[in-house]
N, CA, C and O of each residue as an XYZ file, in Angstrom:
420
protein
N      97.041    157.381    153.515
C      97.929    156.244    153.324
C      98.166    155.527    154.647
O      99.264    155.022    154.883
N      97.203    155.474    155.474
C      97.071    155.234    157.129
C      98.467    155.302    157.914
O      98.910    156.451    157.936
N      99.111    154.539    158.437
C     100.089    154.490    159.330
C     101.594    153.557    158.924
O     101.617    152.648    158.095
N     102.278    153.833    159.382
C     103.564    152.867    159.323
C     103.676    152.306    160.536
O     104.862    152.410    160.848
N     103.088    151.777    161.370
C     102.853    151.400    162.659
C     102.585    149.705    162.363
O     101.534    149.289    161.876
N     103.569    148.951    162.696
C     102.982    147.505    162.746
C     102.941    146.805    164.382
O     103.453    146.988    165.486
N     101.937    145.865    163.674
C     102.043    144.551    165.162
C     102.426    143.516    165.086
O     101.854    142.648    164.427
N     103.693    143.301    165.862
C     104.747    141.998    165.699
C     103.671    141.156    166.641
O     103.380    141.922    167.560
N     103.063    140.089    166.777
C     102.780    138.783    167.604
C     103.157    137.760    167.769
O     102.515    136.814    167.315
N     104.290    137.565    168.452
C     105.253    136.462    168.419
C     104.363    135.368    169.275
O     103.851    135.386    170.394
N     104.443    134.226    168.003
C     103.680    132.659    169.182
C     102.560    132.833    169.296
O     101.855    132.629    170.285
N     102.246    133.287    168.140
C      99.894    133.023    168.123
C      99.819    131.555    168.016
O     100.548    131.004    167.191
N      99.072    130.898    168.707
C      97.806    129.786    168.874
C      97.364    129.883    167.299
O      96.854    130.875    166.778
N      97.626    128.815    166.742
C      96.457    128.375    165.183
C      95.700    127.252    165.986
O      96.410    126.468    166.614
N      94.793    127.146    166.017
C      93.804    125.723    165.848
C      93.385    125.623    164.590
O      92.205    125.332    164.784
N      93.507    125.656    163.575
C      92.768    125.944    162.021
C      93.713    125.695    161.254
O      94.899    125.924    161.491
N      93.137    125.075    160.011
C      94.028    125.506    158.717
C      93.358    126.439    157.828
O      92.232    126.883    158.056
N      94.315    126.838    156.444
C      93.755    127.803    155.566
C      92.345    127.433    155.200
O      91.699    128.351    154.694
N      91.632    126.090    155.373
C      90.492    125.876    155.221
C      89.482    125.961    156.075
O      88.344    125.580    155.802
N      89.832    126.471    157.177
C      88.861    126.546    158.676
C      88.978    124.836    159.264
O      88.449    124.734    160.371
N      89.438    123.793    158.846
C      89.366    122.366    159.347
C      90.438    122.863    160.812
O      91.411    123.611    160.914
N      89.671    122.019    161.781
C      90.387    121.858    162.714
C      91.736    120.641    162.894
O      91.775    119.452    162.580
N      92.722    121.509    163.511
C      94.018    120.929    163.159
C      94.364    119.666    164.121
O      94.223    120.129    165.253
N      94.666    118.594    164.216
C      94.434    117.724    164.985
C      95.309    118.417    166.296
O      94.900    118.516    167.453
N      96.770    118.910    165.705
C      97.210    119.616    166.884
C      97.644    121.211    166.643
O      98.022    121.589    165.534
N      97.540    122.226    167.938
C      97.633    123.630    167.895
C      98.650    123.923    167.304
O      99.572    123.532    168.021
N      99.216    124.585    166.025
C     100.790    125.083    166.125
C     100.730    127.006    166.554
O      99.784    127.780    166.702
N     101.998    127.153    166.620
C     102.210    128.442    166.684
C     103.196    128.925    165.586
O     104.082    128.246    165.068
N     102.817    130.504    165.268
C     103.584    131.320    164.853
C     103.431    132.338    164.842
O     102.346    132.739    165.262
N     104.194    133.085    164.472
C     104.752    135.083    164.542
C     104.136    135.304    163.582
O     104.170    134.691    162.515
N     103.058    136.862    164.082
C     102.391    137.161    163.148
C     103.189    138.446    163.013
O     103.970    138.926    163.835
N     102.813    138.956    161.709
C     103.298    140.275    161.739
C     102.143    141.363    160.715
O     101.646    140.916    159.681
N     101.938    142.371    161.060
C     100.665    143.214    160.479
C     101.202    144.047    160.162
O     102.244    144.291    160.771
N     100.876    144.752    159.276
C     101.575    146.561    158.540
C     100.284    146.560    157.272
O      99.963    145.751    156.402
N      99.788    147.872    157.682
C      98.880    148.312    156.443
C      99.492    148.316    154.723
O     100.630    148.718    154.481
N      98.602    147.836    153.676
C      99.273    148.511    152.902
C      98.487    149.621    152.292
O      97.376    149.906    152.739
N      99.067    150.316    151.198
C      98.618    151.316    150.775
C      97.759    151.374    149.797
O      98.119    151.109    148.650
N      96.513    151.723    150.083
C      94.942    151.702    149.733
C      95.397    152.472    148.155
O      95.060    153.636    147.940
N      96.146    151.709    147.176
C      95.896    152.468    146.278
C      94.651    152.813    145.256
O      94.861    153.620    144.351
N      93.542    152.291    145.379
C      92.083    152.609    145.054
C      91.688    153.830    145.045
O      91.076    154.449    144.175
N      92.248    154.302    146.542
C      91.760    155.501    147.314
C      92.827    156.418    147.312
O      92.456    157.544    147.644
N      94.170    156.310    147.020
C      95.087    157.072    146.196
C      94.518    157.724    145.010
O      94.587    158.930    144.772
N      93.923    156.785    144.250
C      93.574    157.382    142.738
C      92.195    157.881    142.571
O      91.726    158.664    141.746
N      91.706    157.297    143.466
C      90.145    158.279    144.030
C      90.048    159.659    144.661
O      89.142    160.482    144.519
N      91.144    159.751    145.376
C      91.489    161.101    145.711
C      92.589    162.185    145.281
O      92.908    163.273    145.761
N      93.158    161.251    143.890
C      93.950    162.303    143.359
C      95.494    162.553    144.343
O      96.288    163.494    144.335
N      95.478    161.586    144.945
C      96.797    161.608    145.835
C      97.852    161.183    144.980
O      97.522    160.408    144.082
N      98.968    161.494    145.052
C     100.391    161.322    144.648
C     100.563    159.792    144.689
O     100.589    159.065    145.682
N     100.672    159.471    143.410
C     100.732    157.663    143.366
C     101.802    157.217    143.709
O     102.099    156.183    144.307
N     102.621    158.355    143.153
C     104.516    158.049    143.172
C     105.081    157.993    144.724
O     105.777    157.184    145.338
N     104.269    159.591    145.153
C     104.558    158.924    146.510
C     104.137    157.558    147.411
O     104.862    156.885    148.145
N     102.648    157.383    147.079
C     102.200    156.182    147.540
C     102.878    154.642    147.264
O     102.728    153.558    147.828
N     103.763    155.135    146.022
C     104.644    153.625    146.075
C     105.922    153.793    147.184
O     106.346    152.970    147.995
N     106.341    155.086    146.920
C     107.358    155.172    148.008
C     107.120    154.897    149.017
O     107.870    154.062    149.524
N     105.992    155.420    149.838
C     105.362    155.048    150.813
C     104.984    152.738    151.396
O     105.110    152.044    152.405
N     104.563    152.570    150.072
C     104.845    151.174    150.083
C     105.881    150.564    149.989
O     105.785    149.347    150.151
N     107.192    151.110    149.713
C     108.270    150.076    149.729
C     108.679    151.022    150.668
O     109.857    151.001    150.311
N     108.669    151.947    151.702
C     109.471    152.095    152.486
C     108.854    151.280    153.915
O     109.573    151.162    154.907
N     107.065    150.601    153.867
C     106.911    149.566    154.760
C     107.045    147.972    154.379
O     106.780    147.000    155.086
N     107.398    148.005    153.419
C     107.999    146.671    152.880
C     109.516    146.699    153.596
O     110.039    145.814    154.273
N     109.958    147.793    153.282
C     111.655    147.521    154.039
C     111.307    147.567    155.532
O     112.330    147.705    156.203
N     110.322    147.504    156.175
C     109.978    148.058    157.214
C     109.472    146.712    158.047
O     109.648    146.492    159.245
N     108.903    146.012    157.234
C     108.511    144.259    157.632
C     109.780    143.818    157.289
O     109.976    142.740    157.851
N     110.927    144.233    156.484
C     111.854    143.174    156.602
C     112.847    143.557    157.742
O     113.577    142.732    158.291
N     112.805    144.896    158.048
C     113.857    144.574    159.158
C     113.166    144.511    160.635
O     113.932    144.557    161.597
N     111.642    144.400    160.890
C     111.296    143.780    161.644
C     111.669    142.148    162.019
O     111.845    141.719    163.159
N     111.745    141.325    160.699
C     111.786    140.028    160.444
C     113.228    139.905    161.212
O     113.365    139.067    162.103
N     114.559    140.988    160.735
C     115.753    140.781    161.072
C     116.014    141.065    162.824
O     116.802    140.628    163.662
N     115.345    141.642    162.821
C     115.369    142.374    164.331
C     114.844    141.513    165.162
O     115.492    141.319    166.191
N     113.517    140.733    164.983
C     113.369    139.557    165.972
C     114.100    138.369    165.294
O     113.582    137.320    165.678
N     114.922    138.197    164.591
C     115.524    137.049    164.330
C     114.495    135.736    164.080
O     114.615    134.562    164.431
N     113.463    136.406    163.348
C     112.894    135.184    162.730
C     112.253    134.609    161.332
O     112.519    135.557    160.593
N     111.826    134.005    160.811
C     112.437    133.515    159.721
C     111.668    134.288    158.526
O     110.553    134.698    158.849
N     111.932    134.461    157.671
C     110.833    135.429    156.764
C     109.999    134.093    156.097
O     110.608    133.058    155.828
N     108.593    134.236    155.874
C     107.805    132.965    155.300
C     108.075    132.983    153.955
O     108.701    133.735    153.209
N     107.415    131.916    153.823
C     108.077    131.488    151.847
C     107.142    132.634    151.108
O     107.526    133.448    150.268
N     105.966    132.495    151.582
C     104.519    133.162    150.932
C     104.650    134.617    151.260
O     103.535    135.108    151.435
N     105.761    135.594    151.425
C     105.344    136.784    152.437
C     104.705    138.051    152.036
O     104.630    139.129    152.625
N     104.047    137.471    150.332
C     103.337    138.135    149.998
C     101.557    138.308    150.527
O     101.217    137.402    151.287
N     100.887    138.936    150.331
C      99.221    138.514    150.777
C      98.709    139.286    149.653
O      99.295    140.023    148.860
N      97.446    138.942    149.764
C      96.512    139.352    148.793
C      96.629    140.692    148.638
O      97.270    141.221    147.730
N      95.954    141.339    149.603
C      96.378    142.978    149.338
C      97.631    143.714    148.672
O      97.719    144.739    147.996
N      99.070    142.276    149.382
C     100.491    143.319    148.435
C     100.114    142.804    146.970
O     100.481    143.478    146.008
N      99.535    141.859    146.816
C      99.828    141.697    145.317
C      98.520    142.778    144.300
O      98.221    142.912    143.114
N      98.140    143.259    145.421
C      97.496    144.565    144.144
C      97.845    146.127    144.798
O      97.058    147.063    144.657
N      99.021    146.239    145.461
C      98.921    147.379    145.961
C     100.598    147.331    145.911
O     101.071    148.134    145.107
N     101.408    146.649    146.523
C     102.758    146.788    145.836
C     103.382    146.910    144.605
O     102.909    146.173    143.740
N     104.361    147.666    144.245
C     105.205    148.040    143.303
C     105.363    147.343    142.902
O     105.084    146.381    143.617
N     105.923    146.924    141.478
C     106.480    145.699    140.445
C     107.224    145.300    141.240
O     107.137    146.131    142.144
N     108.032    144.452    141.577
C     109.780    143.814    141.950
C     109.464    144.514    143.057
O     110.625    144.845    143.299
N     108.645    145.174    144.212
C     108.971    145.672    145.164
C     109.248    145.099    146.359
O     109.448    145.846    147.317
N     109.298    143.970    146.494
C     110.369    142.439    147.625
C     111.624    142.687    146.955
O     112.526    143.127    147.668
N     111.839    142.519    145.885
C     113.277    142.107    145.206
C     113.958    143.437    145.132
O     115.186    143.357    145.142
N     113.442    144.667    145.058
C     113.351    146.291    145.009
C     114.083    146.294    146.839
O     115.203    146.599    147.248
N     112.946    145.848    147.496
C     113.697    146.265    148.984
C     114.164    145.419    149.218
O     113.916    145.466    150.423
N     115.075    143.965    149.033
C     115.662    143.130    149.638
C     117.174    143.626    148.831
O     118.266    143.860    149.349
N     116.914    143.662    147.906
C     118.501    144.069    146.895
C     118.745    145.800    147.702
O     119.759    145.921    148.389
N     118.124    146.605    147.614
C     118.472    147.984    147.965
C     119.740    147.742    149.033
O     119.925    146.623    149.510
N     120.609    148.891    149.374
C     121.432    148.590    150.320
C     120.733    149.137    151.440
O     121.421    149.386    152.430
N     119.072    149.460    151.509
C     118.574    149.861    152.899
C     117.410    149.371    153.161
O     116.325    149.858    153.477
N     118.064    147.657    152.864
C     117.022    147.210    153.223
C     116.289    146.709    154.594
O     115.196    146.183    154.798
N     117.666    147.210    155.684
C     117.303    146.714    157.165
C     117.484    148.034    157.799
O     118.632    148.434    157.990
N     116.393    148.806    158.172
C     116.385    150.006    158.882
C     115.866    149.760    160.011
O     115.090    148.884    160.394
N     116.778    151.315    160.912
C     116.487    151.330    162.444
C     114.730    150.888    163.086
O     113.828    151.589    162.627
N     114.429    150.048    163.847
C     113.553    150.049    164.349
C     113.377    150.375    165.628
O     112.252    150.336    166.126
């Protein structure tokens, strides 16, 4: 279920848009990275699914109190391709409602 280890990059350089077109001008923004959980390879190896969701919403609460901790803004989209086949049902609305949803970093 690899790591709970993320990389905050505050103020990356875009020259690009989502289409590869070059942007007339550079913007910046905060990236933020956290694995999610390869559930493919959960069920390929007979690993504990239940845990593997736990495991996914406890780095979902884990990007959000990164977000709180640098004080910056959570994106509209802050889903990606990968959470939407590897996260829990409601698991944004699961860790934003919980009362733990901003843990020690």
């Amino acid at each position: 279920m690899y790591t709970n280890h993320a990389i905050y990059s505050p103020q990356v350089v875009f020259f690009r848009d989502a289409k590869f077109t070059l942007l007339e001008y550079p913007v910046t923004a905060s990236v933020l990275t956290l694995p999610v959980v390869n559930m493919g390879q959960v069920v390929l190896k007979s690993e504990d699914i239940q845990e593997a969701k736990h495991v996914m919403k406890e780095r979902m609460r884990l990007c959000l109190a990164i977000f709180a901790h640098t004080n910056i803004a959570i994106p509209f989209d802050i889903n990606t391709y990968a959470c939407r086949i590897s996260c829990p049902p409601n698991g944004w609305n699961d860790s934003i409602l919980s009362g733990n949803a901003i843990i020690n970093i």
